[in-house]
C-alpha positions in Angstrom: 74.0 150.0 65.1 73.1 153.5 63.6 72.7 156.1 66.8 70.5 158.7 66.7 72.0 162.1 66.3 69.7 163.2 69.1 67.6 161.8 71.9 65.5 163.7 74.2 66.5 164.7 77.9 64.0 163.1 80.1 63.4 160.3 77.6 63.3 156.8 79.4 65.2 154.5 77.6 66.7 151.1 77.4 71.2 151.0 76.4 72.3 147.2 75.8 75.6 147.7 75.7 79.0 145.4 75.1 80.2 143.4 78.4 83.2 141.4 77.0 83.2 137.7 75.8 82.0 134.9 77.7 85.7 133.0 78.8 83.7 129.8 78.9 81.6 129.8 76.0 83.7 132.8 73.9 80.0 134.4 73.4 79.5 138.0 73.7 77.9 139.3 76.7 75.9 142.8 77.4 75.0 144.7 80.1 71.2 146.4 80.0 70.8 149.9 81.5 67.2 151.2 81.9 66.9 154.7 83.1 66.4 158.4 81.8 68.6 160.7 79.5 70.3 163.5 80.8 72.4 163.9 77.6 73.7 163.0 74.7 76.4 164.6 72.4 76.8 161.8 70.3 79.5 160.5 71.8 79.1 159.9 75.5 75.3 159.0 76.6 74.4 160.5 80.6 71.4 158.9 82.1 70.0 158.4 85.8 69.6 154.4 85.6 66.4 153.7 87.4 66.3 151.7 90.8 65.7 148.6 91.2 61.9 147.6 91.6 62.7 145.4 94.5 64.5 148.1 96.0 68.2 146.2 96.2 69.7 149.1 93.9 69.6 153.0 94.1 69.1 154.9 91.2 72.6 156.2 90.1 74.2 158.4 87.3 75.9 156.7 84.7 78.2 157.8 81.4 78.1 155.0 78.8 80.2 155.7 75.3 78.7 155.4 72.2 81.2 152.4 70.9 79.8 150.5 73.9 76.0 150.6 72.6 74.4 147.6 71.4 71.1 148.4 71.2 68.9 151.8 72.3 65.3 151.6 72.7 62.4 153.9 74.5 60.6 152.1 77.0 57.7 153.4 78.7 57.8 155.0 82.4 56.9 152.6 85.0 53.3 152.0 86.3 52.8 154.1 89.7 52.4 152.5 92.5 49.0 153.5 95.0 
């Protein structure tokens, strides 16, 4: 996959990225990360991942390398609740 050569701080965004082959199956695997940039240089993406809606994970900072991306799409920001 072609990455883009920029990608906006604050943008909420989607990283599937490579988790190893199944040992079973021999099928790749990913890992999705949804959250919000807090940079990219094109080699190493920083993002808050968002917590979990059920609340059984905190948000956390996260580094992912590019040659572990998949897939990068926007997704939009969660609907608030009242």
């Amino acid at each position: 996959m072609r990455l883009p050569e920029t990608i906006p701080a604050g943008a909420r965004i989607v990283v599937r990225t490579y988790a190893g082959l199944d040992p079973h199956t021999g099928r790749q695997q990913y890992r999705d990360v949804v959250g919000h940039v807090r940079s990219w240089d094109g080699t190493t993406l920083e993002m808050t991942r968002d917590a979990a809606a059920n609340g059984s994970r905190p948000a956390q900072d996260v580094s992912i390398d590019a040659t572990s991306i998949a897939i990068l799409k926007p997704v939009p920001e969660r609907p608030r609740r009242r």
